[in-house]
C-alpha positions in Angstrom: -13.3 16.7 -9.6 -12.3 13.5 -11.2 -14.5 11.2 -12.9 -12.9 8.2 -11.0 -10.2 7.5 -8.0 -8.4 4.0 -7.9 -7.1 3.9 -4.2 -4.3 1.6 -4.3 -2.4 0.3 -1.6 1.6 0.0 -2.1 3.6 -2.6 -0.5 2.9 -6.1 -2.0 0.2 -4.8 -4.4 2.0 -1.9 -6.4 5.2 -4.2 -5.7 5.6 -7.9 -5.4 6.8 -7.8 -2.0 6.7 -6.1 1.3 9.7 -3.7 2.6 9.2 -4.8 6.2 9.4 -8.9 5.4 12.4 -8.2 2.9 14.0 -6.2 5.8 13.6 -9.1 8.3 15.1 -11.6 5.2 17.7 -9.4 4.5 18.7 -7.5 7.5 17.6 -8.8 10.6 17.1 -12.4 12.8 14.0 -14.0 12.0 12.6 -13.5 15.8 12.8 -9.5 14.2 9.3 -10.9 13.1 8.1 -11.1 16.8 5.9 -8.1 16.5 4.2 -8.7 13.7 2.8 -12.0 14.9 1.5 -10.0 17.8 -0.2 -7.7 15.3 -1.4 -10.6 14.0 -2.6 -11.9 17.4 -4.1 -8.6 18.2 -1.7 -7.7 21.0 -0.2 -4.9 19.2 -1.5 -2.3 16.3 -0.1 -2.6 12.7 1.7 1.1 12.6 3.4 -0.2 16.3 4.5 -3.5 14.9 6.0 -1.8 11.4 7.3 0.6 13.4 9.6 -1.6 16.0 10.7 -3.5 12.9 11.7 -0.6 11.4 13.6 0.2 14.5 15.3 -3.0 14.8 17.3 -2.3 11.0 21.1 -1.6 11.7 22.8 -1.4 8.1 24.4 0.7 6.2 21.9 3.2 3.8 23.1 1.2 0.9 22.3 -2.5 2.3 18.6 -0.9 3.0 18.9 0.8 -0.6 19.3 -2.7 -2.1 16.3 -4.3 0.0 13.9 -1.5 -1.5 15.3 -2.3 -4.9 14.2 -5.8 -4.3 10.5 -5.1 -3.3 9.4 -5.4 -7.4 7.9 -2.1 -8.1 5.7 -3.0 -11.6 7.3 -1.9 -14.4 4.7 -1.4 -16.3 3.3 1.4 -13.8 4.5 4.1 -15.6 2.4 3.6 -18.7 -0.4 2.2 -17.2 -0.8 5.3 -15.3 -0.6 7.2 -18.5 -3.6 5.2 -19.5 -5.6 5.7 -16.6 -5.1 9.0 -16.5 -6.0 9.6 -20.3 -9.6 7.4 -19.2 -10.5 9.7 -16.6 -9.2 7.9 -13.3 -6.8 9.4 -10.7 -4.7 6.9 -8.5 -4.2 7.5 -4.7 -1.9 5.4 -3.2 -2.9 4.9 0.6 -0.2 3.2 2.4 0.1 2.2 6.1 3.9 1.8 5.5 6.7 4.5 5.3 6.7 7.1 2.8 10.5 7.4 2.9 10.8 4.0 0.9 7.5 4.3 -1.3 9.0 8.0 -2.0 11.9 6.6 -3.0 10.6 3.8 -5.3 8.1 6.1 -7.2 10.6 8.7 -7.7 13.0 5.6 -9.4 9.9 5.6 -11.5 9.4 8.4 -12.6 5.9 8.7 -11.5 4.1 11.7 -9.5 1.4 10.2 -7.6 -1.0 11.5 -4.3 0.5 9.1 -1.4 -0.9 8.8 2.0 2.0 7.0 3.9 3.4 7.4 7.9 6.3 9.8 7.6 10.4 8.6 8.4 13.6 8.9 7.9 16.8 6.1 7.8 19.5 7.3 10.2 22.6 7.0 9.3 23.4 3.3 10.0 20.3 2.8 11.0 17.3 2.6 11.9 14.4 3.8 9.5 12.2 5.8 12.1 9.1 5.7 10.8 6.7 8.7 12.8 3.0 8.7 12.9 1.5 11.0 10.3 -0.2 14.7 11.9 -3.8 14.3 12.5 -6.0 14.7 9.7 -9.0 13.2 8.2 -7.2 10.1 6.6 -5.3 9.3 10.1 -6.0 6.9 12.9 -4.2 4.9 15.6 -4.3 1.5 14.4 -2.6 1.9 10.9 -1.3 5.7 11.0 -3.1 6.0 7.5 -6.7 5.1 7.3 -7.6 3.9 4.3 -10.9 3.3 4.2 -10.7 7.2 5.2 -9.6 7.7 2.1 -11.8 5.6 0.0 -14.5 7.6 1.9 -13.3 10.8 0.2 -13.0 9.5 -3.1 -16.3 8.2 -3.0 -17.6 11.7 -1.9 -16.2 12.9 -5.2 -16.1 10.8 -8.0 -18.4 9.0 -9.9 -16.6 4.7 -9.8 -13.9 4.3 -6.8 -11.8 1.0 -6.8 -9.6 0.0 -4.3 -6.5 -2.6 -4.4 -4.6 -4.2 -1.8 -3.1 -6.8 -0.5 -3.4 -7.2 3.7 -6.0 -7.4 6.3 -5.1 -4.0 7.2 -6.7 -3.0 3.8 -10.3 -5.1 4.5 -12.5 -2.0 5.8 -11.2 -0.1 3.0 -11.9 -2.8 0.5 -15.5 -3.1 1.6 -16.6 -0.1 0.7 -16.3 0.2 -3.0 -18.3 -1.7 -5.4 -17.8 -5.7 -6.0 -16.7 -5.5 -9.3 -13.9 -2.4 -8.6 -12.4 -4.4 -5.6 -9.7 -6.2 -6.2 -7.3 -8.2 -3.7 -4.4 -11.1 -3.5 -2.8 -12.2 -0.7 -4.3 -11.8 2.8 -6.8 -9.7 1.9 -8.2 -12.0 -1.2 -8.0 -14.8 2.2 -10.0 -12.3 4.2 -12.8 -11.5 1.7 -13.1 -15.2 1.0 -14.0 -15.6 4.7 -16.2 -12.8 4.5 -17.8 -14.2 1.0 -17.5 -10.9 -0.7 -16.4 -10.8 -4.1 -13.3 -9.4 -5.6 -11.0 -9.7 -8.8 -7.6 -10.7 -8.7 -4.4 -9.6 -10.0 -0.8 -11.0 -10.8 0.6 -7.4 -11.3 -0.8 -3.7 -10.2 -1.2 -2.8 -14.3 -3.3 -5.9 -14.7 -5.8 -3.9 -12.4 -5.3 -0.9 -14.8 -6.2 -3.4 -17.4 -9.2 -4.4 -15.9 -10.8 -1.2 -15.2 -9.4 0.1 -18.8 -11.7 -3.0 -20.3 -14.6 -2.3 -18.3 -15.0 1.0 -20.0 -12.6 3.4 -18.3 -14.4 5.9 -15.4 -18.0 5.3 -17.0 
């Protein structure tokens, strides 16, 4: 068992953008966006509205290639993994977007890491079919990968659990671990604001390594 699991979300927080918003910028119209605002609205679940974007992409696999290339994995992740690791922390990343392009990106990388992410595939010319992932513990409707499922499991089993993100999808995820080991940007640092629950910020995913590093590794 480890001494201590950071769960990390993916797009925008282990990267400095999102695949699906670089898609619509690159690829698409910018009514492509349609059902995200009515994820946004609540008329539509998150995994539904990534997945009908996804759908929408016609372009050859290179053109898609390029907009993955653009989301800004960290380049420092390899070595601050290293570090964790050596510290006593395992990473999960828990993702509710598509494995195929976080796959893709971590591989690039050269890094090896546990990744909860819906399951897809880009078809030749298009689209990126992104499929719900089998049922399981860490699954649900709303997002396809639950992550506060999964921050439930690593608190069942190690000692300190963090948890980084970026969205409101990542909110009851983020409430569950310890003030000090949650940290946020974007619209989940707006979300916990509203809910005045603390959090740490970050510029880059290894500043979170960092952070956790100077508070004394997994102890």
């Amino acid at each position: 068992m480890p001494d201590a699991v950071l769960v990390s979300d993916f797009d925008g927080t282990m990267t400095a953008e999102d695949f699906y918003s670089l898609a619509v910028k690159r690829l698409l119209p910018a009514e492509a966006l349609g059902p995200w605002k009515a994820y946004l609205a609540g008329r539509m679940t998150h995994f539904n509205a990534l997945r009908t974007i996804f759908s929408r992409i016609r372009a050859p696999e290179a053109d898609v290639l390029a907009v993955i290339d653009a989301m800004g994995l960290d380049p420092k992740l390899p070595d601050a993994l290293t570090r964790l690791r050596a510290a006593g922390w395992e990473v999960v990343v828990a993702s509710a977007g598509c494995a195929w392009y976080i796959d893709r990106l971590l591989d690039t990388a050269g890094v090896c890491l546990e990744v909860h992410a819906n399951p897809g595939v880009y078809l030749p010319g298009g689209p990126l079919v992104m499929e719900a992932p089998p049922p399981s513990p860490f699954t649900c409707e709303e997002t396809g990968v639950d992550k506060a499922a999964v921050v439930r499991d690593a608190l069942a089993r190690a000692r300190a659990v963090a948890f980084a993100g970026d969205g409101l999808a990542d909110l009851p995820a983020a409430l569950l671990v310890p003030d000090g080991r949650r940290f946020a940007r974007g619209d989940l640092a707006e979300a916990l604001t509203r809910c005045g629950r603390p959090f740490r910020t970050f510029a880059a995913w290894s500043d979170i390594a960092a952070m956790l590093l100077d508070a004394g590794g997994a102890s």
